[in-house]
C-alpha positions, 0 to 999 in steps of 0.5 A, a space after each residue: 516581404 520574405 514570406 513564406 512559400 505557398 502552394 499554387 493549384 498545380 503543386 507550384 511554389 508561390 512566393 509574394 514578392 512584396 515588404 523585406 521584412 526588417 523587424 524580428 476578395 475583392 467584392 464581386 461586382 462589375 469592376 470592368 465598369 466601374 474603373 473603365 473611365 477612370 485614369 491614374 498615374 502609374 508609378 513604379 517607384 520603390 518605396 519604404 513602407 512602414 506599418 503599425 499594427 491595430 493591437 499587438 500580434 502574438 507570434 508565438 508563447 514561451 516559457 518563463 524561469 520562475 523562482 519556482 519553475 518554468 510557467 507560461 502564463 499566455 499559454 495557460 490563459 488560451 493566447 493562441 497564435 494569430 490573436 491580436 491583443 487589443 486591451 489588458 484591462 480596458 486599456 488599449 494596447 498597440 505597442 509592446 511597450 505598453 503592454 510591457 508597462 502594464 504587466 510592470 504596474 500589475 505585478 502579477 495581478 489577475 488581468 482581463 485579455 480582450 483580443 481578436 481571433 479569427 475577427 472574432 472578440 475573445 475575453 481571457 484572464 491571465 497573470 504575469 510571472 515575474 522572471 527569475 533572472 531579470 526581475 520583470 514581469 512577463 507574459 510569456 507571449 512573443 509579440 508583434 507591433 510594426 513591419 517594415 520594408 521596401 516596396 513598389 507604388 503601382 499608382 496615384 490618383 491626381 485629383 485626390 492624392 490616394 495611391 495604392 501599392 504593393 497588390 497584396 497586403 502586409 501579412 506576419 511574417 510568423 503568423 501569416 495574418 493580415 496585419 490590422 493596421 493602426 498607422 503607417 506611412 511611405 517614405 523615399 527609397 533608393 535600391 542599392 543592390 539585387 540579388 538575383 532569382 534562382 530555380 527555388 531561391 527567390 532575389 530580393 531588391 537591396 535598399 534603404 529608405 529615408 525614416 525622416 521624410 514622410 511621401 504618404 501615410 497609409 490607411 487601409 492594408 488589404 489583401 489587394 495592396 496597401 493604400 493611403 493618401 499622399 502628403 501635401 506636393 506628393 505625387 510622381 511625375 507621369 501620364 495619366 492612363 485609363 484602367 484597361 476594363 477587365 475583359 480587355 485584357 488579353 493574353 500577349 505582350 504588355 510591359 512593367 514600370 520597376 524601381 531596381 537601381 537606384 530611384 529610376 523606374 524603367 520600363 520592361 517587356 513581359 508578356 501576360 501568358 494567361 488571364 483567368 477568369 474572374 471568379 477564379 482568380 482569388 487576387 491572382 488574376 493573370 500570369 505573367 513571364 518576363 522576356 526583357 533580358 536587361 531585367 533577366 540580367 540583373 535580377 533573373 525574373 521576378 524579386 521581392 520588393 518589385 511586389 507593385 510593379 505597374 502592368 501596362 498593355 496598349 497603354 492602359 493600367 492592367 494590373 500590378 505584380 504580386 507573386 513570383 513562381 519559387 521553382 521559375 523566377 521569370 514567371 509570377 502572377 499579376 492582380 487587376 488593377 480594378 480590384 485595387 481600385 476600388 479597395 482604393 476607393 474604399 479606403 
């Protein structure tokens, strides 16, 4: 997803490398114990993601020419960016279709607000004006109902067909909130195209993805990945690997599955330069730098949409790519596999 860049401890420019945007922590417990036993299927591939919100996301107020001036309903209400609009008089709202229809049958009525700022419920009262040039009643408010993009599966589960991907969640592009998710689905993709990292420009994997055949449908979108259930003879074929436990993970060489041409997942060598300690890591459990020169080559490091990539060292699950350093794009950031793991579980 073409997120906006955030800065790391040391000044450093962060980017997530996840979704392309198409349209307009962990609980502490003993993750290493938990996931020591468990095996899974890395996978690698690209997919498409596409994901429906829980409510409509305000993304930011306008003014609306009247017959009598210049209004803005939202904004005079107290709608405020980030607020999720859930229901406009009791009705439950989660497209801007529907919101459009009611402000429609209303007519500028006095309406009841319910939405969610900052997970708290917010009740407010409004009124739609209708707009001068088009004859429709508005709020004022530029909203947000789905996302889509292409993305990497770091792993499935084989006994029950859940998987997770990405390593970080679906966040608004505008907002950067947590996309509350409704229902969404993963769909075959095939990557046509890269445009290589450079020094403070981050590349992205170029694709397209089949809307008429569904691989899975998601169920939980988390700031560790996005996570759902595989549709019936889903799945990839693969070895299953144990989840490495969190203390055994070192600093050294380890490799990633990546999806850049194509549908072909090839293995690449990276070496993790450093693993924090837990309770410091905040999703950002190891750093990481790219050596293999195939993957230099084509796509200069780290791009969007390898957000994902599976990280395997002495043949073990240890984690997925999530982030890539803006001014060095052969250096990025890894979570551990255990934290999506058990957000997996939980789902």
């Amino acid at each position: 997803m073409n997120e906006e860049a955030r800065p790391a401890g040391t000044g450093t420019a962060l980017l997530r490398v996840g979704l392309l945007v198409l349209l307009a922590l962990a609980l502490l417990w003993p993750l290493s114990a938990r996931a020591s036993a468990r095996t899974v299927v890395p996978v690698g591939r690209a997919v498409g993601i596409k994901l429906f919100s829980d409510g409509v996301v305000v993304v930011g107020t306008s003014e609306i020419d009247t017959q009598t001036g210049m209004v803005n309903p939202a904004k005079d209400c107290g709608l405020k960016e980030g607020d999720v609009i859930t229901h406009i008089n009791s009705t439950e709202v989660d497209t801007i279709e529907e919101v459009s229809a009611l402000l429609q049958q209303l007519e500028g009525q006095s309406m009841s607000i319910q939405a969610i700022r900052d997970d708290k419920q917010v009740q407010l009262t409004a009124q739609a004006a209708l707009c001068a040039s088009d004859g429709a009643y508005k709020l004022g408010a530029w909203i947000r109902d789905s996302m889509a993009g292409i993305g990497t599966v770091t792993f499935y589960c084989p006994d029950t067909g859940a998987f997770g991907a990405l390593g970080h969640g679906i966040s608004d592009v505008d907002t950067a909130l947590l996309m509350p998710l409704e229902h969404g689905s993963i769909l075959p993709a095939s990557v046509s195209g890269v445009e290589q990292g450079k020094r403070g420009v981050p590349g992205q994997l170029k694709g397209t993805f089949d809307t008429q055949v569904t691989l899975g449908q998601l169920s939980a979108n988390t700031d560790s990945g996005v996570f759902g259930t595989l549709a019936e003879g889903g799945g990839w074929s693969g070895q299953e690997v144990e989840i490495a436990p969190r203390n055994e993970v070192k600093a050294g060489e380890a490799t990633i599955l990546s999806n850049i041409s194509g549908q072909e997942v090839e293995e690449y060598t990276i070496r993790i330069v450093k693993v924090y300690p837990e309770s410091e890591s905040d999703c950002r459990d190891f750093l990481i730098q790219v050596t293999d020169q195939r993957l230099l080559d084509t796509t200069g490091g780290i791009v969007q949409g390898m957000s994902g990539s599976p990280i395997l060292q002495n043949g073990r699950l240890v984690g997925a790519v999530t982030h890539v350093m803006v001014d060095d794009p052969t250096s990025g950031y890894g979570i551990y596999a255990g934290r999506m793991l058990q957000s997996c579980d939980s789902q």
